[in-house]
C-alpha positions as CSV (number, residue, x, y, z in Angstrom):
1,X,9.2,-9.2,4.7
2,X,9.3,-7.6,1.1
3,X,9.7,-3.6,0.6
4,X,7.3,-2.4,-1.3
5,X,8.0,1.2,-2.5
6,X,5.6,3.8,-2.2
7,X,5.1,4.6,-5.5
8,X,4.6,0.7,-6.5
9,X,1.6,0.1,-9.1
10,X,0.4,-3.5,-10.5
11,X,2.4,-5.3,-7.6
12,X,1.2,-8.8,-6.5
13,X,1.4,-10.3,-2.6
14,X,-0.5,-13.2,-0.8
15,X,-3.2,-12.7,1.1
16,X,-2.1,-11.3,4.9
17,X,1.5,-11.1,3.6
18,X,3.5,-8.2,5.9
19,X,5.8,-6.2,3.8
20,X,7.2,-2.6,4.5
21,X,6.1,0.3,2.4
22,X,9.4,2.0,1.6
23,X,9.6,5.6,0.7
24,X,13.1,6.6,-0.7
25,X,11.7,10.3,-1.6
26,X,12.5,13.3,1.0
27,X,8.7,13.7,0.8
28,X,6.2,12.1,3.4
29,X,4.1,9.6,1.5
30,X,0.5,9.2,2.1
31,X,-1.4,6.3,1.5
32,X,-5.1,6.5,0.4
33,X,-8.5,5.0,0.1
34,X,-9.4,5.2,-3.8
35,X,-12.9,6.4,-3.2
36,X,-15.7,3.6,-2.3
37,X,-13.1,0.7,-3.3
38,X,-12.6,-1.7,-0.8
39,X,-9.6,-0.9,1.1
40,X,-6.8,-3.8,0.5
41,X,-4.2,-3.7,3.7
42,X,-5.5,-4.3,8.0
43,X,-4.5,-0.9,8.8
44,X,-5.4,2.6,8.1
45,X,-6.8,4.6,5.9
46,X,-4.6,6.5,5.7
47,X,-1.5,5.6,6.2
48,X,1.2,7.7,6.3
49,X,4.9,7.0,5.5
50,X,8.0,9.7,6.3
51,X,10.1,10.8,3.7
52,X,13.8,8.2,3.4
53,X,11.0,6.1,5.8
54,X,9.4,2.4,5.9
55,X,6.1,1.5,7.6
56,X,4.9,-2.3,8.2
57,X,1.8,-3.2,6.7
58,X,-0.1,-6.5,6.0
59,X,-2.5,-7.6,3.0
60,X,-6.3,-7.8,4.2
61,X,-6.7,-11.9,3.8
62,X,-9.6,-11.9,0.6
63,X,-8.0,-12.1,-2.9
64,X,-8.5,-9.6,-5.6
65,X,-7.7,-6.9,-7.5
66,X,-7.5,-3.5,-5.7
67,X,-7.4,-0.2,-6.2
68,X,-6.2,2.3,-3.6
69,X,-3.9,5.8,-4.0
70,X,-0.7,6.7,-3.2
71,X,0.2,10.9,-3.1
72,X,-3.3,10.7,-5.1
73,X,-2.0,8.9,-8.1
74,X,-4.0,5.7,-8.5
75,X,-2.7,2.3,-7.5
76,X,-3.4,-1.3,-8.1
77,X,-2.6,-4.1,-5.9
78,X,-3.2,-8.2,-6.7
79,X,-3.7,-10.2,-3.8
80,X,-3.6,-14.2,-4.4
């Protein structure tokens, strides 16, 4: 299972891959829904990480290119 950090933009996975978001910041992370896009992982929104934390997560199964948001800064995900 990869670690994915939480600040992570333009990263690739397969589709339903598990990884761990991993937040290496003293700050709780928040994960987001980028307004109507379609949201790329099985759980949430939102999903929230603890500071020095990691949280599981999975890839939804359809491949694409998506956009979701991480402390509000825009991300983008590829899923193949």
């Amino acid at each position: 299972m990869a670690d994915i950090d939480v600040g992570a933009d333009n990263w690739e996975g397969s589709a339903s891959d598990t990884f761990n978001w991993n937040n290496t910041t003293n700050t709780a992370a928040s994960i987001t829904q980028d307004g109507s896009n379609t949201w790329p992982f099985t759980s949430g929104p939102p999903i929230s990480v603890a500071g020095g934390a990691k949280q599981s997560c999975q890839l939804i199964e359809t491949s694409g290119s998506y956009r979701y948001k991480s402390n509000g800064n825009p991300k983008n995900v590829i899923i193949s």
